[in-house]
C-alpha positions as a Python dict, from the first residue, in 0.01 Angstrom:
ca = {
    (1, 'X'): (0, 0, 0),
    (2, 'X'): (79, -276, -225),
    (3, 'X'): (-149, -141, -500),
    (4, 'X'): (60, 177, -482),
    (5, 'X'): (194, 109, -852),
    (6, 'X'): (438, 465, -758),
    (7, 'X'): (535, 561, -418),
    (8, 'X'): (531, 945, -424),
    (9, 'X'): (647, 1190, -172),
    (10, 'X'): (204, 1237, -174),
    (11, 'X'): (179, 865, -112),
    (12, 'X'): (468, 895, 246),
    (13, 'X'): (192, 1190, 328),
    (14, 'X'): (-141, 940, 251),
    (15, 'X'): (37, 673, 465),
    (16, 'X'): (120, 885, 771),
    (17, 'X'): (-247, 1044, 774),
    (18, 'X'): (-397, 650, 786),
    (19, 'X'): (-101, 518, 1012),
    (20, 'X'): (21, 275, 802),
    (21, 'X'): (387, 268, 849),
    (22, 'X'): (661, 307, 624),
    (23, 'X'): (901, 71, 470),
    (24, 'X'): (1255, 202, 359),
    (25, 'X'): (1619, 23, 278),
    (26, 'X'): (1917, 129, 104),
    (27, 'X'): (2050, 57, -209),
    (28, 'X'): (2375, 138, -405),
    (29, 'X'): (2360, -101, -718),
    (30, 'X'): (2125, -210, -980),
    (31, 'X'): (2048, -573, -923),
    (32, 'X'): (1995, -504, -525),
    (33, 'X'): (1724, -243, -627),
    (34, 'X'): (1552, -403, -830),
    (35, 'X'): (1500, -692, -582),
    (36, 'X'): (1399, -447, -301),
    (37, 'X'): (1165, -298, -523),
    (38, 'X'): (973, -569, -651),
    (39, 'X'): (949, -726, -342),
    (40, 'X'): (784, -401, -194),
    (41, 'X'): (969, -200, -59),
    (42, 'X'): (821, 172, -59),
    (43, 'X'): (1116, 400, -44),
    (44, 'X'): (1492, 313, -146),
    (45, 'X'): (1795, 542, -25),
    (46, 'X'): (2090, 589, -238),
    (47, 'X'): (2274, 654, 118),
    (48, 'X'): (2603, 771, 141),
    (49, 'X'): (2659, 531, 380),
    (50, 'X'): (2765, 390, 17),
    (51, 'X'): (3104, 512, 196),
    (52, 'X'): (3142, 215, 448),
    (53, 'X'): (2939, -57, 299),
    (54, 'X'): (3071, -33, -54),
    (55, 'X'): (3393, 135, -34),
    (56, 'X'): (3530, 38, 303),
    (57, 'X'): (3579, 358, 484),
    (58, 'X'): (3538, 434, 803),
    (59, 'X'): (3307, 684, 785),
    (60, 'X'): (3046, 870, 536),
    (61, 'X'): (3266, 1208, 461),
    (62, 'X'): (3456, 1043, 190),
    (63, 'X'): (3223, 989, -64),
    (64, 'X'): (3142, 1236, -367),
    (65, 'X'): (2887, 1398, -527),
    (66, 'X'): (3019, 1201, -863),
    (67, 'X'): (2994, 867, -651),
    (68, 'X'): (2677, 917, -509),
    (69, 'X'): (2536, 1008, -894),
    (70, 'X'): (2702, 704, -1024),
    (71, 'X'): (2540, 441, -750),
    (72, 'X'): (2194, 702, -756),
    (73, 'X'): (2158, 591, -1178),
    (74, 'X'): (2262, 248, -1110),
    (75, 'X'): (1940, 215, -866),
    (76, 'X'): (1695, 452, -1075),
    (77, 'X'): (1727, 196, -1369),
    (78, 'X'): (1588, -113, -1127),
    (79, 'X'): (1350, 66, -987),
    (80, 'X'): (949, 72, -1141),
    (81, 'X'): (742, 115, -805),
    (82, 'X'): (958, 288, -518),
    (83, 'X'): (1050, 626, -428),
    (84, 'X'): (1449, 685, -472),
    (85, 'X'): (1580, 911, -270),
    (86, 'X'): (1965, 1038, -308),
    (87, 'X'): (2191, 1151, 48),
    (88, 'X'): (2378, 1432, -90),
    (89, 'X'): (2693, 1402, 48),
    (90, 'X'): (2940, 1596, 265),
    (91, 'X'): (3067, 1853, 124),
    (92, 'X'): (2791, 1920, -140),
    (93, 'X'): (2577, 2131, 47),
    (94, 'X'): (2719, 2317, 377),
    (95, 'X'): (2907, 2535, 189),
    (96, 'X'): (2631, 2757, 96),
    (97, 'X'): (2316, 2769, -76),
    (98, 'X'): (2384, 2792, -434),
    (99, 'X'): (2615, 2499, -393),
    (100, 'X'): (2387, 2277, -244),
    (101, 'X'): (2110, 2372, -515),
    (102, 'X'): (2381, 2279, -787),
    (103, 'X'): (2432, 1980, -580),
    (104, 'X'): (2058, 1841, -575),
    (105, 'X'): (1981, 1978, -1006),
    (106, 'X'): (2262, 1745, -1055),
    (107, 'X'): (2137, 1427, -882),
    (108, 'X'): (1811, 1534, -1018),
    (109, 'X'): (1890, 1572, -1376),
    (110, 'X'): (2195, 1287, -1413),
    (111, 'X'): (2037, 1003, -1234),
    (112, 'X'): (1650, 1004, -1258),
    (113, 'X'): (1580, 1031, -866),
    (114, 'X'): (1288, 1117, -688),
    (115, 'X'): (1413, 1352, -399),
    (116, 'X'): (1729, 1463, -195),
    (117, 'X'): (1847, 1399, 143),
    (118, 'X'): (2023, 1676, 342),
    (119, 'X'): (2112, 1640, 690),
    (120, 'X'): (2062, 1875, 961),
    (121, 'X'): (1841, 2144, 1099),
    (122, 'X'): (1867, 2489, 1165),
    (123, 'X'): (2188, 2523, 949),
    (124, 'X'): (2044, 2364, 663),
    (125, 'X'): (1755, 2554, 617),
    (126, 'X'): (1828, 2813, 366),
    (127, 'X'): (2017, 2578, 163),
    (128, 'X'): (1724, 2345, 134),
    (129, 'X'): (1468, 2583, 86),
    (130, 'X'): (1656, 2675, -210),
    (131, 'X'): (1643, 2301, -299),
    (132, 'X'): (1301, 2352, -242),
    (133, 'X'): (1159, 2650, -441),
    (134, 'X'): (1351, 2498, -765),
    (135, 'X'): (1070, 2207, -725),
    (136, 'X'): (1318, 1958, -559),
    (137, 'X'): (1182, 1700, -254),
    (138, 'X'): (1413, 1697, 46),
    (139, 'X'): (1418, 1473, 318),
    (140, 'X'): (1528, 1590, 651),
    (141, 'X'): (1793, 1393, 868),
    (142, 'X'): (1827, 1456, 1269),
    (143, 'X'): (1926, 1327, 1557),
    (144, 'X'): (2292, 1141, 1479),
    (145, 'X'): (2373, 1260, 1185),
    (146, 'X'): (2697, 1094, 1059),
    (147, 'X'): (2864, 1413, 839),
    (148, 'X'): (2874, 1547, 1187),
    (149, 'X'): (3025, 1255, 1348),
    (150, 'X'): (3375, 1435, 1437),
    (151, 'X'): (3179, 1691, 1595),
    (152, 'X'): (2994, 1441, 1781),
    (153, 'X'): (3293, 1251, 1836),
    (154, 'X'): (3072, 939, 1932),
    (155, 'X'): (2807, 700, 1746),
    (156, 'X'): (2628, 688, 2079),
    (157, 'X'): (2227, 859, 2136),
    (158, 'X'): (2138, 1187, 2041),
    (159, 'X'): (1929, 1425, 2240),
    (160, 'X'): (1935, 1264, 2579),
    (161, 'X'): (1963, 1602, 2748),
    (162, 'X'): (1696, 1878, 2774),
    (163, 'X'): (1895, 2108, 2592),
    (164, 'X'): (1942, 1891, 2319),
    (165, 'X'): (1589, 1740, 2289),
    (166, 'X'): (1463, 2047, 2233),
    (167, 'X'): (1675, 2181, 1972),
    (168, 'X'): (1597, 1859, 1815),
    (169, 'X'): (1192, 1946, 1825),
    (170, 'X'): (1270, 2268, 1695),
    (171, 'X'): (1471, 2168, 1398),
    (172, 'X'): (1240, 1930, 1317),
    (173, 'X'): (942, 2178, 1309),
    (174, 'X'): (1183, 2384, 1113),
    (175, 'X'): (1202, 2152, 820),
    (176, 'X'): (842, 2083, 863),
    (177, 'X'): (771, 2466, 790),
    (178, 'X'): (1015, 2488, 553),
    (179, 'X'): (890, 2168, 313),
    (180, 'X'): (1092, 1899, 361),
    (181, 'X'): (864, 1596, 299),
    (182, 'X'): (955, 1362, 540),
    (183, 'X'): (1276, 1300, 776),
    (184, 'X'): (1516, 1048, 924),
    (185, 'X'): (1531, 1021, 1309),
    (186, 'X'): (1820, 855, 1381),
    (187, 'X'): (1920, 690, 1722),
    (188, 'X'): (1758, 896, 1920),
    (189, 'X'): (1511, 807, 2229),
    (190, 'X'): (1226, 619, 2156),
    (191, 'X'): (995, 893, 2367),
    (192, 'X'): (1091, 1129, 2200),
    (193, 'X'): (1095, 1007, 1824),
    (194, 'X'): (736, 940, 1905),
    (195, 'X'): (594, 1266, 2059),
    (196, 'X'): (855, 1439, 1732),
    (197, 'X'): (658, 1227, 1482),
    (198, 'X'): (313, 1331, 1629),
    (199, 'X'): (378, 1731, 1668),
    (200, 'X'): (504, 1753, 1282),
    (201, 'X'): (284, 1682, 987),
    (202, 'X'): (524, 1525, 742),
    (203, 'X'): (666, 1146, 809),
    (204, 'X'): (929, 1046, 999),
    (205, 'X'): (1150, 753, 946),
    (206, 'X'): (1279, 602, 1217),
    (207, 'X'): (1655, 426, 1244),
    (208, 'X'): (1699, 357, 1609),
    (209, 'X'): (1429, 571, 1658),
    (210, 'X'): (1180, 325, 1825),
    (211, 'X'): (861, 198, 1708),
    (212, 'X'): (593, 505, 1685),
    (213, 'X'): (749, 657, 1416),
    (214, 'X'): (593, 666, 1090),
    (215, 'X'): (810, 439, 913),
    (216, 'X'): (1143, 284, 979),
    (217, 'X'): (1465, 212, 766),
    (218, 'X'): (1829, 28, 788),
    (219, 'X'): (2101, -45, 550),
    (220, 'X'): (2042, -326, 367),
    (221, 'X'): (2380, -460, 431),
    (222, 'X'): (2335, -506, 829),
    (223, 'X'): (1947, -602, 740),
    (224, 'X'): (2078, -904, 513),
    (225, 'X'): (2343, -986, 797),
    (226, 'X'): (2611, -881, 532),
    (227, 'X'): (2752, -699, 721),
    (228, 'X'): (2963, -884, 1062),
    (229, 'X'): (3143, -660, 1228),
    (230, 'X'): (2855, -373, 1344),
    (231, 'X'): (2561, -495, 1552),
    (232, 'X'): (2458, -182, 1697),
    (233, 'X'): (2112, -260, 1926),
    (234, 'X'): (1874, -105, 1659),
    (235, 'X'): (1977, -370, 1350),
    (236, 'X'): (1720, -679, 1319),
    (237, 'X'): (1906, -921, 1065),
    (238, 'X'): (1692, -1028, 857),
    (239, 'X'): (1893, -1330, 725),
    (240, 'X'): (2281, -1391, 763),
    (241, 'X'): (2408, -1371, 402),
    (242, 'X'): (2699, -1356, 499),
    (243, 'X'): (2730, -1709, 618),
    (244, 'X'): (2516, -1831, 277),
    (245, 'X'): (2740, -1675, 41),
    (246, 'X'): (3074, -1808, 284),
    (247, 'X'): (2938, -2132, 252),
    (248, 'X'): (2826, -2129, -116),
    (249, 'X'): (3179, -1990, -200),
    (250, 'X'): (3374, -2270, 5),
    (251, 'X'): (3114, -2546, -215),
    (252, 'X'): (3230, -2380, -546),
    (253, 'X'): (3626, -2371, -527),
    (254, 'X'): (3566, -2759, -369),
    (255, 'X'): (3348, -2869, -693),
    (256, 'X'): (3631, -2691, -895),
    (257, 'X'): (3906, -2861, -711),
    (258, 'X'): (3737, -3194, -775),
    (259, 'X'): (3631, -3096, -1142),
    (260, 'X'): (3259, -3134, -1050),
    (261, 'X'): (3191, -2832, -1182),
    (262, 'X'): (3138, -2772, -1452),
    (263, 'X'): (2932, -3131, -1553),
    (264, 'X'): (2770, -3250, -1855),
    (265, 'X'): (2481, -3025, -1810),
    (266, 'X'): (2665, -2734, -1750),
    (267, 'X'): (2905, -2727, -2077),
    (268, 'X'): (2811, -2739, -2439),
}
């Protein structure tokens, strides 16, 4: 889909329909965005996983609505080909209805997105087909969804039972019905991400989903080995930036040290 010159929630629909798989990665910050975007990328998420990467916390529940709109404009302004899509975060949405609809005109209207993100099934419904009927994309989110991880009490795979598996086919049909233009299967098995993605019509994006899903997506961070300290089984990294910008760092303070930087070149 390279000359796609803007990925629309039609375009995630075209792509399913001729099985050509999707491409998505988070962003939080201007400069990362705009290098995603130009070098392809087809959807960026504003995730609230912002929370851990950026911020340091442990989990997702921290971050606000205001944080999430802040990082969402930073990304909108890099961004000429991809769709943006914005997690609304904990707190913004459960609520009720009417709060979650505030929630997503705000996103909508301050930063210039694309879509929402809600996570959830059954409960989520009426909030995002509120969302919904005031002309506002939402992406689905199942399986592990991390604004439930107290509940869950673990990071380890969803929907192994019966019980469970089927409640996850069901909520997924739900938010089929209901409009939701695509959603994120996370960690769940590959099996059943696969016979989930062929029962629905809209796209599913898979993030330790397996491999027949119709499209996949990580944090950039863990991606770009930027991340060291979480290698769950479902991250490929991509590079280990980590160690380049260690070493790069360590070169810098020694030129300093030695007053090889700046030279002749370098000054005016």
């Amino acid at each position: 889909m390279d000359d796609v010159k803007r990925v629309t929630t039609q375009t995630l629909k075209e792509m399913k329909a001729r099985s050509i798989p999707i491409a998505m990665l988070t962003a939080y910050d201007y400069t990362s965005a705009r290098i995603l975007d130009g070098a392809g990328i087809d959807v960026i998420l504003v995730g609230d996983s912002a929370s851990n990467v950026i911020a340091g916390h442990e989990t997702t529940l921290p971050i606000t609505l205001e944080q999430m709109i802040y990082h969402a404009q930073c990304v909108v302004r890099a961004v000429t080909r991809a769709l943006v899509v914005v997690d609304l975060p904990f707190g913004s949405y459960q609520g009720n209805s009417q709060e979650g609809l505030n929630s997503a005109i705000r996103v909508m209207k301050e930063t210039g997105a694309h879509a929402v993100k809600l996570e959830g099934g059954k409960a989520t419904v009426p909030a995002l087909e509120r969302i919904l009927d005031a002309g506002i994309p939402v992406m689905g989110h199942l399986g592990l969804t991390p604004q439930s991880i107290y509940r869950f009490g673990t990071y380890r795979v969803r929907a192994q039972s019966a019980e469970e598996a089927d409640r996850l086919r069901e909520d997924a049909k739900l938010l089929d019905v209901a409009g939701c233009f695509a959603v994120v299967l996370e960690k769940i098995p590959a099996s059943l991400a696969g016979e989930v993605s062929r029962s629905i019509g809209i796209p599913t994006i898979g993030i330790g989903a397996g491999v027949h899903c119709d499209g996949q997506v990580l944090v950039t961070h863990d991606a770009l080995g930027l991340t060291t300290d979480f290698n769950p089984r479902f991250v490929r990294h991509y590079a280990r930036l980590a160690e380049t910008i260690s070493d790069s760092v360590r070169a810098f303070v020694a030129d300093v040290r030695l007053r090889a930087f700046p030279g002749p070149d370098e000054s005016y």
